[in-house]
N, C-alpha and C positions, 0 to 999 in steps of 0.2 A: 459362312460361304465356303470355306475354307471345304469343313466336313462334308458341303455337300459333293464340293468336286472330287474328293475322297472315295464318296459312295456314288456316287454315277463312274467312277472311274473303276471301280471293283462290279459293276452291277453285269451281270452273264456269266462270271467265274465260278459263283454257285450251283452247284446242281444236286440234283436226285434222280438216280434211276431204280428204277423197279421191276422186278420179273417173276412171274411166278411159273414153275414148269408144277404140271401131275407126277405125284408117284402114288403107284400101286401098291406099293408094299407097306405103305400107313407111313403119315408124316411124323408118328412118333420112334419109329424105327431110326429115320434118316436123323431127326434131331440125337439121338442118343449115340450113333455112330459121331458127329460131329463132335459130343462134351463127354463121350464115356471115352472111344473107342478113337480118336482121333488119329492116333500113330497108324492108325490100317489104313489109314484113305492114300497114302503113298502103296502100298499095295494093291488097292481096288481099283486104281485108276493112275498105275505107271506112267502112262503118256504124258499126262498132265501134272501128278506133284511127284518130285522128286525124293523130297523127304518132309519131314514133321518134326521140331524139336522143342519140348518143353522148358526153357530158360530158367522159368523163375515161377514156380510154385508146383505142386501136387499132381494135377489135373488139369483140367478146361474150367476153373474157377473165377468169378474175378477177384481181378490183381496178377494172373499168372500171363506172363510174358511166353510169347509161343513164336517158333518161323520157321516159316515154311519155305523150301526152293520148287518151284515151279517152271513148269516148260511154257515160254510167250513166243508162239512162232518158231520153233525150232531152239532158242536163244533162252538157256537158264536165268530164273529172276527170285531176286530174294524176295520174303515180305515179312516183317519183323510186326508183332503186335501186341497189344495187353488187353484182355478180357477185360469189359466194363461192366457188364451186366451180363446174367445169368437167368433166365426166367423160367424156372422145369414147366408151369402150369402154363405159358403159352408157347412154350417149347421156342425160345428167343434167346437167341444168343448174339450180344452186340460186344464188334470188334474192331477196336480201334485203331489203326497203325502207324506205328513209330519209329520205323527205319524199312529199310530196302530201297527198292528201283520204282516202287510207285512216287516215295515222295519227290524224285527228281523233274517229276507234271504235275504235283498238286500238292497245294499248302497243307490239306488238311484232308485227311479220305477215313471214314467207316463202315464197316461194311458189319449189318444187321441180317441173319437167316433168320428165320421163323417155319415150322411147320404144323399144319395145324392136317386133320385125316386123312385127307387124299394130295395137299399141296405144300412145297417148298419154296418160300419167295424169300427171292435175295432184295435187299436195299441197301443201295451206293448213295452216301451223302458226303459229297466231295468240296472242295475250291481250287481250281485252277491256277495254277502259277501264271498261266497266261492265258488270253483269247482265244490263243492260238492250239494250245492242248485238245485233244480229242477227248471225245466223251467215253469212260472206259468200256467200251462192247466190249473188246477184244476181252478181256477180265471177267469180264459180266458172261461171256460164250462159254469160257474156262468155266467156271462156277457150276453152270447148268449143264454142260455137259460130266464133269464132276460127279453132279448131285445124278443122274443117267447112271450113272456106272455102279454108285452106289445101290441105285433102286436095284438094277441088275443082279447083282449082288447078293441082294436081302429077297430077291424073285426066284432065287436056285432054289 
């Protein structure tokens, strides 16, 4: 009885969201920008990351710790992560994270790109610290417009 009040008491805190934008310039480009070339996207897209730094390993590998500073509404935000998986053949990259300003709204957050010819979709699999947390848009907007800048970019 116990567990069940446990789990009705945590049940809406989980979520997923999903989003997939077009790019033009072939969804194997933008994947390779992402695990080859990752230190340029604070270049390609200033407004939005401030910087990239590789902590703990080689590359965009898994096991390698990565963090990034980001612009959220005018307001710099950390987001500290470790590469979980690496898929070249469906062009998937799953990222998990481990520190910064996201986990002060949510237990637990990863965030999955994939790019497959013409498309780049993001997936947020989160848990709320509380009810009351918003569902990350705001992040999710950053992301795709982001992955815009890049296509842009890879369109010159």
């Amino acid at each position: 009885f116990q567990n069940f009040l446990l789990s009705k008491k945590n049940m809406g805190l989980k979520g997923k969201l999903i989003s997939s934008v077009e790019v033009k310039c072939g969804g194997h480009l933008v994947h390779d920008i992402f695990h080859a070339k990752t230190h340029h996207i604070s270049n390609l897209s200033p407004s939005k990351v401030k910087s990239f730094e590789i902590h703990e390993g080689e590359a965009i590998d898994v096991g390698s710790i990565v963090e990034w500073t980001y612009s959220d509404d005018g307001k710099d935000k950390t987001l500290k992560q470790v590469i979980e998986a690496v898929d070249h053949e469906t062009k998937t990259i799953t990222w998990k994270v481990i520190g910064g300003d996201l986990l002060e709204l949510y237990d637990s957050f990863t965030i999955i790109t994939s790019c497959d010819h013409h498309w780049t979709t993001w997936t947020f699999l989160y848990e709320k610290k509380t009810e009351d947390t918003p569902e990350p848009l705001v992040l999710l907007a950053l992301l795709l417009h982001v992955t815009k800048e890049i296509e842009n970019h890879l369109l010159k």
